[in-house]
N, C-alpha and C positions, 0 to 999 in steps of 0.2 A: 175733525178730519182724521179719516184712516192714517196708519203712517204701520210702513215695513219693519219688523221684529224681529232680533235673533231669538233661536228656542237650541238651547246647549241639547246635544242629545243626552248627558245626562240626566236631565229633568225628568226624563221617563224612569228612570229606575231609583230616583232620590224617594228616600222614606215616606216624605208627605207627599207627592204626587201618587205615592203608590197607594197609598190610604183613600184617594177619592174616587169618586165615580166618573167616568167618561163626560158625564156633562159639567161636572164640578173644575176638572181640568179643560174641557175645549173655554168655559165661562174666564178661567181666569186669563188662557193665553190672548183670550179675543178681547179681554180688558187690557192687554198689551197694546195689542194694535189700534184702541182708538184712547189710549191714554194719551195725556200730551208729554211734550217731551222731558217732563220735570217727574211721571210717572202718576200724576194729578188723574182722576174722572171724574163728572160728578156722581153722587151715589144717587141715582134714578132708575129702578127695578124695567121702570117703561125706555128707559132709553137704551140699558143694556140688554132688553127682548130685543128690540129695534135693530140694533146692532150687530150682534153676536147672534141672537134665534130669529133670523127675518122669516124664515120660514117653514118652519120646525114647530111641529104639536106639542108648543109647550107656552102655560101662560106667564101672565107677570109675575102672578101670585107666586109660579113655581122657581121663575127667574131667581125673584126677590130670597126665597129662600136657600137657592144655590149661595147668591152671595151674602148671605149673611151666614152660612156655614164656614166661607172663605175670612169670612172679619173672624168667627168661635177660632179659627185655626192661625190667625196674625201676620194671614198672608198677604189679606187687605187691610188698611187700617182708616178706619170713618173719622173724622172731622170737620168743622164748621169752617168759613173763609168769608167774612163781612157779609153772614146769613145767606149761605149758601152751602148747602150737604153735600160735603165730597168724600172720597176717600182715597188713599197715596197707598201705592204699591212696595210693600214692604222691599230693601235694600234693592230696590230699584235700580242703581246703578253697577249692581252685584250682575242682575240678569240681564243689562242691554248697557251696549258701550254704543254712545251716540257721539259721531264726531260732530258735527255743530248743532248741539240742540239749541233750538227755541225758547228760550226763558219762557215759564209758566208763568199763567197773568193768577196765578194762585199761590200765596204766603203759606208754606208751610208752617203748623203748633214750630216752637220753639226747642220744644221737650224732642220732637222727632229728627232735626237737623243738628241738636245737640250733640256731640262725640261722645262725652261722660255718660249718655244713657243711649249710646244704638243699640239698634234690637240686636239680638244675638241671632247668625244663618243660620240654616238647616244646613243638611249635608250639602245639597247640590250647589249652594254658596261657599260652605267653608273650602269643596274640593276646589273650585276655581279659584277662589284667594287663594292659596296653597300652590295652583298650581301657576299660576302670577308671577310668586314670589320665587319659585323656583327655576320659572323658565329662562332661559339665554336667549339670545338673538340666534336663528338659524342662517345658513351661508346666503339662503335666499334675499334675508332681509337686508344683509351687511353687502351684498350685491346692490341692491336697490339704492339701499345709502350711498355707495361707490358713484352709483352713476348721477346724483341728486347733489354731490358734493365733489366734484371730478380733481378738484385741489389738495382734499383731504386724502391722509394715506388711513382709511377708514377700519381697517384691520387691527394697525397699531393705537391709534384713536381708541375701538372696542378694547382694547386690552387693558389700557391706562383705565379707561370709563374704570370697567368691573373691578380690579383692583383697588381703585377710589372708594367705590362702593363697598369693598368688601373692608377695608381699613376703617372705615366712619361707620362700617354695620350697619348701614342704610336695607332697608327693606324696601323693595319699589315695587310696585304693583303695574303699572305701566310704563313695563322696559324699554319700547322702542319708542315712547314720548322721551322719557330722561335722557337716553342715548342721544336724539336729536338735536335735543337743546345742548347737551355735552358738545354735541355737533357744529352747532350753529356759534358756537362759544368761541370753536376752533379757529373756525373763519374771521371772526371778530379779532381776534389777538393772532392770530399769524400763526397757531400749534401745528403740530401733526401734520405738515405738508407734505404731500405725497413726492418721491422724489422720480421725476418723469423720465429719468436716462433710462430704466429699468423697463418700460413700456416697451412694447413687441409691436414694430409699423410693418404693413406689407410691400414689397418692391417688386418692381415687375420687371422682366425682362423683353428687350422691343425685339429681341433674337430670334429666341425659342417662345414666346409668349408664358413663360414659366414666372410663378411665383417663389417667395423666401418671407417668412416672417426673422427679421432680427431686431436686435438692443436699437434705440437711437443714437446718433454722436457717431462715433467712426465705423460701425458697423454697417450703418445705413447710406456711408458716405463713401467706404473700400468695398462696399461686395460686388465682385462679378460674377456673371453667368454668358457661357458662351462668345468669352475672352471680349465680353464690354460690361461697362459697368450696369448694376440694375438702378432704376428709374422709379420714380413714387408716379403715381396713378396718372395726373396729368401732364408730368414729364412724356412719361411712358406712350399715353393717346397721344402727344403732338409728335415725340418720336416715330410711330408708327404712321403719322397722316403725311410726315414729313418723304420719309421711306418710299410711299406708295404714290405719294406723285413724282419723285424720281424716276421709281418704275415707269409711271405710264409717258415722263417725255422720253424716256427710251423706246416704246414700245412706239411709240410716234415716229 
């Protein structure tokens, strides 16, 4: 089954994509898209024509030798699986972050999933490790978290996180998974709770129909406008509904 692909736009200007030809790269991204989610195909010249060249003046024969230029350069890497020829897209999880992937019903060799011997990236791998390792959480994301965690004072949270991180000299490659769990940690044992006096409610006035954002606690509960107190939203609507039938048995 087809499945949807990120492609870094650096990939276009990384050493080794610059080295191949146009079909040599559309072959490998189009092994993305029906690799399975473990980065698994099987090595079949007729199923990657199929696939990738459905209809394109080009044969097996020629398929076959696109990717087997891609195994000569260790992009691809061929191996057997209870007599069955496949082969695993080299640091596979370097070039696609899949949030729930599919377990492959294919056993990676041993020597390939080992740590003591991973392959070593190319550029357009090492810059994205790199730039992993360097990134921060942006305001957008710590926004997101805010409103996903509405207890947590999420700011103060990120601060403690990084500093943690930076005293144990942790390297994290997927910052806003750690942070989460830091997150989810918070909630569990009672940290970092956000302190809600500090929060900005809006009140309304039934006078002038005027707005005020203030603090909660005595500010929300002394402010006037139009020498009456202001009203929270459904105060406010029954004040007004209250007001206008007033009016109309006067007008009666």
């Amino acid at each position: 089954m087809a499945r949807k692909r990120m492609i870094d736009p650096k990939f276009w200007a990384d050493d080794k994509m610059m080295s191949l030809t146009p079909r040599h790269r559309l072959l490998f991204i189009g092994i993305w898209n029906f690799s399975d989610d473990g980065g698994i195909h099987k090595n079949s010249n007729n199923m990657l024509k199929a696939e990738v060249f459905p209809c394109d003046d080009i044969i097996v024969e020629e398929v076959g030798k696109l990717k087997d230029e891609l195994i000569e350069l260790e992009l691809i890497i061929p191996f057997n699986s209870n007599g069955i020829e496949l082969f695993y897209v080299k640091n596979w999880k370097i070039y696609q972050s899949i949030q729930k992937p599919i377990p492959s019903k294919y056993k990676l060799p041993d020597e390939y999933s080992s740590p003591t011997v991973a392959l070593q990236p190319n550029r357009i791998e090492q810059n994205r490790i790199e730039e992993k390792r360097k990134s921060t959480l942006s305001k957008e994301e710590l926004s997101e978290f805010q409103k996903k965690y509405p207890g947590i004072d999420v700011n103060q949270s990120y601060n403690k996180f990084i500093l943690n991180m930076k005293e144990k000299g942790k390297v994290i490659d997927d910052l806003a998974a750690a942070f989460e769990i830091w997150l989810m940690n918070d909630v569990k044992y009672g940290y970092n709770k956000r302190n809600k006096s500090n929060d900005l409610v809006t009140i309304f006035c039934p006078g002038c129909d005027g707005t005020k954002e203030v603090k909660r606690g005595i500010e929300e509960r002394t402010t006037n406008c139009c020498g009456e107190p202001m009203l929270f939203y459904n105060e406010y609507l029954h004040e007004k509904s209250r007001r206008k039938e007033e009016e109309d048995k006067k007008v009666k």
